[in-house]
N, C-alpha and C positions, 0 to 999 in steps of 0.2 A: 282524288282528282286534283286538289292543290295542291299535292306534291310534285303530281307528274307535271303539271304546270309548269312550277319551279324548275323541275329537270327539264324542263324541254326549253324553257328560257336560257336558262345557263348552257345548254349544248348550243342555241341558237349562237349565242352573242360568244361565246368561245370558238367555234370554229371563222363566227364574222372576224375578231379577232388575228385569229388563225391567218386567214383568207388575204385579209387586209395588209397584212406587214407582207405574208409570204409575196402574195402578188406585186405590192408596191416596190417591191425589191428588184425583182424582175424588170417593171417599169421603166426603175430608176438606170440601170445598168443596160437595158436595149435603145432606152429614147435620148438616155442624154450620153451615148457614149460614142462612136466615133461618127454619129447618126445615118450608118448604113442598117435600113431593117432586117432587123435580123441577127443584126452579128453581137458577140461575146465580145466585150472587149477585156484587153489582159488583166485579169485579178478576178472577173465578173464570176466564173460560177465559184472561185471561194468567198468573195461577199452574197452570192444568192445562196449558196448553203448553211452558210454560218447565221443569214438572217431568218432565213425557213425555221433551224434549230430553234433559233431565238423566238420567233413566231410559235411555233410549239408551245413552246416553254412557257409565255404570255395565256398561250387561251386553258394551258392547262391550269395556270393559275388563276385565271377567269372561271372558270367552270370547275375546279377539282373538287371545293367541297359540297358543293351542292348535288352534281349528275357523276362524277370518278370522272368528267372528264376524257368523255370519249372522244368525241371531234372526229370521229371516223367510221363509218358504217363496220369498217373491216375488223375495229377493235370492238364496235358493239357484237357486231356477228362471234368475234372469237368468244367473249364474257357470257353470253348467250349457249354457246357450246359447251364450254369449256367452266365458266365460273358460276353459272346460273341465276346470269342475271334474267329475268323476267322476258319469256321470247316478247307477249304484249308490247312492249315498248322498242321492241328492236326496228320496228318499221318508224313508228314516229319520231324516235333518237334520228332516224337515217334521213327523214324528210326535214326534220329541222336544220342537220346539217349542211342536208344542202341547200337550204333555203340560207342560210348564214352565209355558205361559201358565194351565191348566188349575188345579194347583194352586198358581199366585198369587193366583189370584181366590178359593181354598177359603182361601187363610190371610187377605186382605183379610175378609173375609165372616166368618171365625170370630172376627177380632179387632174390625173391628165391630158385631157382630152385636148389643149391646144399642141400637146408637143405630138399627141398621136395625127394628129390635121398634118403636121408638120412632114413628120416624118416619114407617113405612110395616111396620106390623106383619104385613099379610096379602099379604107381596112383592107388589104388582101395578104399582111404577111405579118403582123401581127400578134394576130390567134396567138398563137405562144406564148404570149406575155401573161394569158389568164390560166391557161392548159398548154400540155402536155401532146406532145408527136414523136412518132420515131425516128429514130437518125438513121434508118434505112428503111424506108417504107416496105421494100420487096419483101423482107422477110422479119413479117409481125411474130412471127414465134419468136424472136431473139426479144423483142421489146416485151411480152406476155411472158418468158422467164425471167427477164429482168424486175418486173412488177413483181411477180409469184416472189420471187428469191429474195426484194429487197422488204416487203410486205411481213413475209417469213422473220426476219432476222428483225424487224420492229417490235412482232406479237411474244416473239422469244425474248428478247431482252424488257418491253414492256414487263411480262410476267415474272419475269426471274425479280428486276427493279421493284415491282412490290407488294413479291411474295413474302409476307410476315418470317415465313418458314425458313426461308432462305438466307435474308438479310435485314435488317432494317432500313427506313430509306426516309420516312421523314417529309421534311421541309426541302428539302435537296429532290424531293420526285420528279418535280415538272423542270427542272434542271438537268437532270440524269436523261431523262426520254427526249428531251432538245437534244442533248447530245447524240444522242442513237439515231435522232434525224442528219445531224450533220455529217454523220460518220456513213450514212445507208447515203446520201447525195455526193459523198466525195470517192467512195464506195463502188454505187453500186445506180449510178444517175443519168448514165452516158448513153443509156441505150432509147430508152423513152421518159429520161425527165422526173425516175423517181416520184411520180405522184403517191404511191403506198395506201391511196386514200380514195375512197369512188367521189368523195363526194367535193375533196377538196379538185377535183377533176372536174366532175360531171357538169357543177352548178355552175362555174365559172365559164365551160363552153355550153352550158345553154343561156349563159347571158351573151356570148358572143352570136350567138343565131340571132335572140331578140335584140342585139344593137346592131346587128347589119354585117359582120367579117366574114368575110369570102375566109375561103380554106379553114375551116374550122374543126373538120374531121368529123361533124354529127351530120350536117345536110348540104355541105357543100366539100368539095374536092373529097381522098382519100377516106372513107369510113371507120377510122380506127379507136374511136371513142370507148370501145368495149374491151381494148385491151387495158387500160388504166382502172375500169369496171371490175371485170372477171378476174385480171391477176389478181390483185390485192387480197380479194373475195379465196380465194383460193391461197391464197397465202398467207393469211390470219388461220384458216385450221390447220395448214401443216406450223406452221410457228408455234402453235398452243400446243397440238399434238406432240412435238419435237422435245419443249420444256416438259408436259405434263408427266410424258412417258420416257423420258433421259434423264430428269432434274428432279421433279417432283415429290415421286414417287421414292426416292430413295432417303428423303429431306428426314429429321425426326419430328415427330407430331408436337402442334403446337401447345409451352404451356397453359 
């Protein structure tokens, strides 16, 4: 039990981590930039992708040696399937995470909270800054394959990054998988925001319900909260499946 303690602390404060920079970035580029809500300004989604990466890259080193550093429901599910990590823990890894992402987005939001008054005083446009919407509402399939596809291509290069069998990878891991973030956002981010992650999703728009932003996608305007949910979930076993059964399988047994 004070092990799983341990891991469940370390998955906590690595996805807060996580949470913290990725959203802060966000922040930083919709409130102080040409301060219309809402808008990218030029350069903004290569500094939110490069700081996401780098966000990765921090909580995996928060968390790696203690829980592997999962930080995402979608990689405990594939390690679960796929690597046999312990089903038991796959639900309380998932709830810790999003308890972490949950209050990254409460300290984002209380620190800047005067530029959010500012900008967009009566929260309605937002939302965004913490989670993830589609850039065509009409048709959520494109954004639910974009999730599945970019979800996929995190759980494949996670595995391949470090599989023993494969390559060695070392002190260079939580570096390597930052990069995979950066590259699936510059990628593959255009459709709904590359979230890859239910949790780095989920918890930060259920802190937007409980601080009050209209349009939020869980109870107010559009309901699309389950595609950043369900893709990723679905795209952590075809990724594992893609590596295990193309890559794996072929690799020679370790000495």
């Amino acid at each position: 039990m004070n092990r799983l303690r341990a891991e469940l602390m370390a998955e906590f404060l690595g996805t807060f981590v996580l949470i913290l920079f990725g959203n802060g970035v966000v922040a930083m580029v919709k409130l102080f930039g040409t301060g219309v809500p809402g808008e990218i300004v030029m350069g903004g989604w290569t500094n939110i992708t490069l700081a996401w990466g780098l966000a990765v890259t921090m909580g995996v080193y928060i968390a790696g040696r203690i829980s592997g550093a999962h930080l995402n429901p979608a990689v405990t599910l594939a390690l679960a399937v796929f690597r046999q990590f312990p089903w038991r823990k796959v639900i309380p890894y998932s709830l810790v995470q999003t308890a972490g992402a949950f209050l990254a987005a409460a300290v984002v939001f209380a620190n800047y909270h005067p530029a959010f008054m500012k900008v967009d005083p009566q929260l309605t446009s937002t939302a965004g800054i913490f989670t993830t919407f589609p850039t065509f509402p009409a048709i959520l399939e494109a954004g639910f394959l974009d999730q599945t596809i970019g979800t996929a291509l995190l759980i494949l290069m996670i595995f391949a990054i470090m599989d023993k069998w494969n390559q060695p990878s070392g002190y260079l891991t939580p570096l390597l998988i930052g990069l995979v973030v950066v590259v699936i956002g510059m990628s593959f981010g255009g459709m709904h925001g590359y979230a890859i992650n239910p949790a780095r999703d989920f918890g930060p728009r259920l802190f937007t319900v409980f601080a009050g932003f209209r349009n939020n996608g869980l109870t107010d305007g559009p309901r699309i909260w389950w595609v950043p949910v369900a893709g990723p979930l679905l795209g952590c076993l075809l990724g594992g499946a893609v590596y295990d059964f193309g890559i794996r399988r072929y690799l020679p047994p370790e000495d």
